[in-house]
N, C-alpha and C positions, 0 to 999 in steps of 0.2 A: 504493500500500500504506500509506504515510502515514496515508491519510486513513479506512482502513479500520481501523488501529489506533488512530487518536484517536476513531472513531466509539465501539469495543468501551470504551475508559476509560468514554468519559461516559455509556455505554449503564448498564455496569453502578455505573460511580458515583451516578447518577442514581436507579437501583432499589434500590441498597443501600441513601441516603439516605432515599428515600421509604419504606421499607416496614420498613426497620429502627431406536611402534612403534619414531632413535635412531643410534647409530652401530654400525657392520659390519666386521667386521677380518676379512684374507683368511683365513691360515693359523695366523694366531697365535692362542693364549689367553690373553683377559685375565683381570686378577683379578677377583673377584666386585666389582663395582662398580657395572656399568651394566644398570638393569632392564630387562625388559621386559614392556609390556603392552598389552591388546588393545586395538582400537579403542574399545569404550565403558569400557573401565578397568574391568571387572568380574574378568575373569582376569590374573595377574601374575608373573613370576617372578625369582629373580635367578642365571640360569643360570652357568654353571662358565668357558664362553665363548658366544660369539657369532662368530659362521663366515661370511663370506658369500666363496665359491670365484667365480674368474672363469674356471676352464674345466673342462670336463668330468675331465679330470684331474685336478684339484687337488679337485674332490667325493669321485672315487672312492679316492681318495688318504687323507682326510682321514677318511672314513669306514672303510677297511680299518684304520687306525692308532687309531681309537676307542675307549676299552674301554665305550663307551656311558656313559649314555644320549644318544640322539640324537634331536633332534625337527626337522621340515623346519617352518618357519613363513612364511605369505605375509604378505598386509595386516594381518589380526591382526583380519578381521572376521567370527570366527566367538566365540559366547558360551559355548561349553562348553569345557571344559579340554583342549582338545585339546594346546597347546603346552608347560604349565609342567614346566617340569622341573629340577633340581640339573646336569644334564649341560650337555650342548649344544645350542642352536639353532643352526639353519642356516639363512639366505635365499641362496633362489634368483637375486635383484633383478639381479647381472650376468650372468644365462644367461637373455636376456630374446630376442626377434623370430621372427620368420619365418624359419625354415630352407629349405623348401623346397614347392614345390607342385604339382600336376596339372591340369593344364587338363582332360582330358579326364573326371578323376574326380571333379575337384569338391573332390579333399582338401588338403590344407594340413598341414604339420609347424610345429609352433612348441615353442622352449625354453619348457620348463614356469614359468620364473620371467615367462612376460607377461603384463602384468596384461591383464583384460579390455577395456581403455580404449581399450591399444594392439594390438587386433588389428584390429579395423574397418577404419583407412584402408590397411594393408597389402595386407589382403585386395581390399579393393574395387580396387588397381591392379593384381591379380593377375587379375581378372575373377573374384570371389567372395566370398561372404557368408556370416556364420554364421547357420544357420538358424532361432534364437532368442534372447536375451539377457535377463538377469534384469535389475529395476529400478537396480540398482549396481553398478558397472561396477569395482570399487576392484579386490576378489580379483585375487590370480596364477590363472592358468586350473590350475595343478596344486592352487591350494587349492578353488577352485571346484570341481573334478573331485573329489576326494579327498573334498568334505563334500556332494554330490547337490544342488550348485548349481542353480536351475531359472529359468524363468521363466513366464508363463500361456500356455495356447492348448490345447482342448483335446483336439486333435488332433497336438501335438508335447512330445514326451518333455522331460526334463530334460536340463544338459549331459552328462553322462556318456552318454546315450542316442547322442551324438552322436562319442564315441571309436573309433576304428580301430586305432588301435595304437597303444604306448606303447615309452619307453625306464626301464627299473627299474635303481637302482643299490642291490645289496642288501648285508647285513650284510658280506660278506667284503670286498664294495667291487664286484664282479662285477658288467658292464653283463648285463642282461636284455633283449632285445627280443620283445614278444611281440605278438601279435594274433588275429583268430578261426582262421587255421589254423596259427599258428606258436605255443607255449606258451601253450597255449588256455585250462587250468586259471590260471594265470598272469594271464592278460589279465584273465577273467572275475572276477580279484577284485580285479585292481589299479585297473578303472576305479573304484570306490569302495571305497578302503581306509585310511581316515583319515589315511592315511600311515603305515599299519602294515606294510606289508611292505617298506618300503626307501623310497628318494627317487627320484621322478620327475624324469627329466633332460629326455625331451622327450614332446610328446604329439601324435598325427596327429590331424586332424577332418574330420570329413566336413561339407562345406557345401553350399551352393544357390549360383545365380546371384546376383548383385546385383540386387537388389528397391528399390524406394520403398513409404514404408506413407503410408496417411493415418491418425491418431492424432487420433481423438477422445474431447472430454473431455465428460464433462456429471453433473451432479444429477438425481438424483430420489428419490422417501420412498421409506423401507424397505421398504412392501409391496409396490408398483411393482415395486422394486428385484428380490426376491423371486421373484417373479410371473415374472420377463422373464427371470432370470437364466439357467437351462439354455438356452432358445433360443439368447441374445446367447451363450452358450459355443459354440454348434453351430453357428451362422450367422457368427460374427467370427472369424478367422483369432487374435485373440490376444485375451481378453477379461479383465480383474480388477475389482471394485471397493471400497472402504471404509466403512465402516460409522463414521458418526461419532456419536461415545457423547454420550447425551440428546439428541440433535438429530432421531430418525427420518427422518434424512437420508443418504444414499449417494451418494459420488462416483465416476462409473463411468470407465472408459477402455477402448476398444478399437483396434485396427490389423486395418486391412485394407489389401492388395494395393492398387496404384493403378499409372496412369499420367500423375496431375497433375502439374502443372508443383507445383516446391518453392515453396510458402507456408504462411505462419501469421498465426492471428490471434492478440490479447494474449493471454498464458496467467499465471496466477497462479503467483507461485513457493511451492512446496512447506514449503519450511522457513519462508517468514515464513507461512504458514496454521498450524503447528503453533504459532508463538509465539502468536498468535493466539489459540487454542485455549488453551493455556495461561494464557494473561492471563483468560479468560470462567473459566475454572478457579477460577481464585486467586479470582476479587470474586465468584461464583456458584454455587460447588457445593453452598453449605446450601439451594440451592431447585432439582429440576429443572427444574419449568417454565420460572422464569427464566432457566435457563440456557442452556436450547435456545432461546430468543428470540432472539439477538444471530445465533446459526450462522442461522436460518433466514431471516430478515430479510436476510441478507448474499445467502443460495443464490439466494433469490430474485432478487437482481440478477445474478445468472453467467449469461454467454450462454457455448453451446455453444465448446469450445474446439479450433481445427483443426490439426494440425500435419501437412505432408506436405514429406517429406523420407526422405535415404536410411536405409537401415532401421538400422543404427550409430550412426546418431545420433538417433536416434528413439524410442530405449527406454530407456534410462538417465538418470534423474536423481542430481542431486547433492545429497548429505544431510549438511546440518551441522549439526541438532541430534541430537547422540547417544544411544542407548536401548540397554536390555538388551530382548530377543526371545523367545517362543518358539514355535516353530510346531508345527504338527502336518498332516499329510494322511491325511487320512479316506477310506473307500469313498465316490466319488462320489454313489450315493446316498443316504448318512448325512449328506452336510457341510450342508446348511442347516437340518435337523434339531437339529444337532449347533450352528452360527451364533446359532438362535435361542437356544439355552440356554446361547452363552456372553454372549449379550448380557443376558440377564434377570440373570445372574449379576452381570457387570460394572455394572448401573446400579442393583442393589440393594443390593451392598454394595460396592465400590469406587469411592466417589465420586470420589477424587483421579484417579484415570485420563482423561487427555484425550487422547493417541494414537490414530486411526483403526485399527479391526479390518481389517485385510488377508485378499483372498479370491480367492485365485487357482483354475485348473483344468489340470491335467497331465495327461497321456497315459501310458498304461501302458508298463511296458518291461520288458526281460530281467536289468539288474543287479545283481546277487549280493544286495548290500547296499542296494539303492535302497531310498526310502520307499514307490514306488510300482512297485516289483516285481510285476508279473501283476493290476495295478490300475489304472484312470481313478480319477484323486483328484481333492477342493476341499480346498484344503489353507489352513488359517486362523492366522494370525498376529496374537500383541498384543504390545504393546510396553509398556515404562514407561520415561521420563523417565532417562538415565544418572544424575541424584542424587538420586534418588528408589531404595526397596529396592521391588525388583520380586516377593520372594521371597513374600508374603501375596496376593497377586492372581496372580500366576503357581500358588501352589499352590491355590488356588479354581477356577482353572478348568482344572490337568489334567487333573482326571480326568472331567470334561466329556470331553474327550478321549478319555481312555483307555475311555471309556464306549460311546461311537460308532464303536471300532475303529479308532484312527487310530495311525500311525508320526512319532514325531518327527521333526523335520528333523536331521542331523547335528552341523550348525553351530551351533543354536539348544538355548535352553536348556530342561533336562529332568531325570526323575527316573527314566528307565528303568533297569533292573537288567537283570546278564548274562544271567541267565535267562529274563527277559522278551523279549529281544533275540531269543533263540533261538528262543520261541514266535512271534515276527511274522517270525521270515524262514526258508524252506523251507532254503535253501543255507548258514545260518548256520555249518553244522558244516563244510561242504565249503571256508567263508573259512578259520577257524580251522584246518585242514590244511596250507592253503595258506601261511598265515602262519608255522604251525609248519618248515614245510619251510623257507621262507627266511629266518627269524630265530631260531631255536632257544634261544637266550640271551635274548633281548627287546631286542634294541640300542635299536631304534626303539620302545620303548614308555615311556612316563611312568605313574604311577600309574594313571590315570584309565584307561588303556588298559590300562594289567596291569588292573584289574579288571570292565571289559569282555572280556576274552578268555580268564582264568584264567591267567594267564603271572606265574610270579614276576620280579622285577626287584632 
């Protein structure tokens, strides 16, 4: 990598030349002193306390004695204001593992406080896997659930698609257990409910056998790209790929099923392509041409990249150069329709943007609040730079979005209104019922959520 980032200085020096989340206290409240904020530092708060219960008692305890506001908060990697609040946060972080599981059913209970990192190796010595995984692995699975966490393939649903049954601890403090034939209104809203209707103490899933993928990687130009793309959705067990701005280049990835023995060849790491990308930025962006010179010169030397291995460790990378987000899923017929014109957008007038366009495919499902309720989606994600303001590129290309029919992602950042909300989801009124019946007062709501629902606070 060295040698690929001294290449990109002298590339672009050469042409410039020429041509020109903190600490956690059990049961006590402290004084306002210790912030918190999200993973990319874009949302912040300086809450009243900071809560983190180590047993199911001391949650329900802590929340029956509340006079609100109360917000349940996990890794802190969601971009919308889902947590800031004057009241209390709560982490789940010691009500973390594997509770309990079924051989025969394939399901698994785990405390809602575990992140997604740590359910893989449980599972797989229990003889079971989760049936899909998004590219980061950080989320608590009750924040993953709660915000329509997903990952590509376009025959498997997002995480909530993959809920059985939950445990709700709601305003009064009162455990909930509910599933499709036990508090079925209940169930149907708690699998995505921002955490609006109480805090999730534990969550069941329905899994698969232990699988191996083989995970490959590879380039090709945008219209290739294009061209192939519904096939490689409908033939690859899990398909995504990037769109990397000025370069009409596309980095694809897919998994498939195998029975190879575990190998890999070199794979590039992630986060130094972004620096990368960044630096070609900085010395290039007053000329396209030139700028896509250095990406395509590089593409061209990438040999196909192979990874085969079990499937938990196989989907998730790790991301440390931090970004603000916002995605959207589209009716899968709309999303490359919908691609092309966020890309003519992005390289006509955002030239500081160098983050790859993310371009996943989900499978439709039944959940209340999903993005992709009674819909196959391509759901398209940009990013900018966390010290960079995303908010002039982010508002160019929503309504690209909003144009093509598409549903925000929950976690990701957006400009939808309550009543907008109401027109993209059928069951929006039957959430709100359901929210109203278990939280009457708003305990669990923060601004942002009183006015998403209409609930004063």
């Amino acid at each position: 990598m060295p040698g690929r980032r001294q290449f990109l200085k002298l590339f672009a020096a050469a042409t410039a030349s020429g041509i020109a989340g903190g600490s956690w206290l059990s049961q006590t409240a402290s004084s306002r002193v210790i912030e918190w904020k999200n993973w990319s530092g874009s949302q912040s708060c300086v809450p009243r306390a900071r809560l983190a219960p180590a047993t199911l008692q001391e949650l329900q305890q802590l929340v029956a004695s509340s006079n609100g506001p109360i917000r349940p908060v996990g890794a802190g990697h969601s971009f919308t204001p889902l947590v800031p609040t004057e009241g209390d946060i709560v982490s789940l972080a010691r009500l973390s593992g594997l509770i309990e599981h079924d051989r025969a059913s394939l399901q698994a209970t785990f405390h809602a406080g575990t992140r997604l990192s740590a359910i893989g190796a449980p599972l797989h010595e229990v003889g079971q896997a989760l049936i899909n995984m998004p590219d980061i692995d950080e989320q608590t699975l009750a924040g993953a659930i709660a915000t329509g966490t997903h990952g590509t393939g376009a025959g498997i649903g997002g995480l909530p698609s993959f809920v059985t049954g939950l445990e709700l601890v709601t305003a009064t403090g009162e455990l909930i257990s509910c599933n499709q034939e036990h508090n079925r209104e209940v169930f149907e809203a708690a699998r995505l409910s921002l955490g609006a209707l109480g805090i999730i103490s534990k969550i069941r899933l329905q899994n698969t056998n232990p699988y191996r993928s083989r995970r490959e990687s590879w380039i090709l130009d945008w219209d290739e790209t294009l061209a192939q793309a519904d096939h490689l959705a409908d033939t690859r067990r899990n398909f995504e790929f990037y769109y990397i701005p000025f370069s009409a280049r596309c980095f694809l990835h897919s998994h498939d099923l195998t029975e190879e023995d575990k190998h890999a060849t070199p794979v590039h790491d992630p986060n130094e392509s972004l620096h990368d990308l960044k630096l070609v930025r900085d010395y290039l962006s007053w000329s396209d041409t030139l700028r896509g010179l250095p990406i395509k010169a590089i593409a061209a030397t990438m040999d196909k990249e192979v990874v085969v291995e079990a499937s938990w460790l196989n989907y998730a990378s790790e991301r440390n150069v931090r970004f603000n987000e916002m995605e959207y899923h589209l009716p899968r017929e709309n999303g490359l329709d919908a691609l092309r014109e966020v890309r003519q957008v992005l390289e006509r007038d955002h030239k500081a943007v160098f983050f790859p366009i993310e371009v996943r495919f989900v499978k439709a499902d039944d959940v209340w609040l999903s993005p992709f309720y009674h819909r196959d989606s391509l759901s398209i994600a940009v990013h900018r730079f966390h010290q960079e303001d995303y908010r002039p590129f982010f508002k160019a290309i929503e309504p690209v979005f909003r144009k093509y029919g598409g549903r925000p992602h929950w976690g990701k950042l957006n400009t939808v209104s309550a009543g907008e909300f109401a027109e993209m989801y059928p069951r929006w009124q039957k959430f709100l019922a359901v929210r109203q019946q278990l939280d009457p007062a708003g305990k669990f709501l923060n601004p942002y959520l009183a006015s998403l629902f209409g609930a004063a606070i």
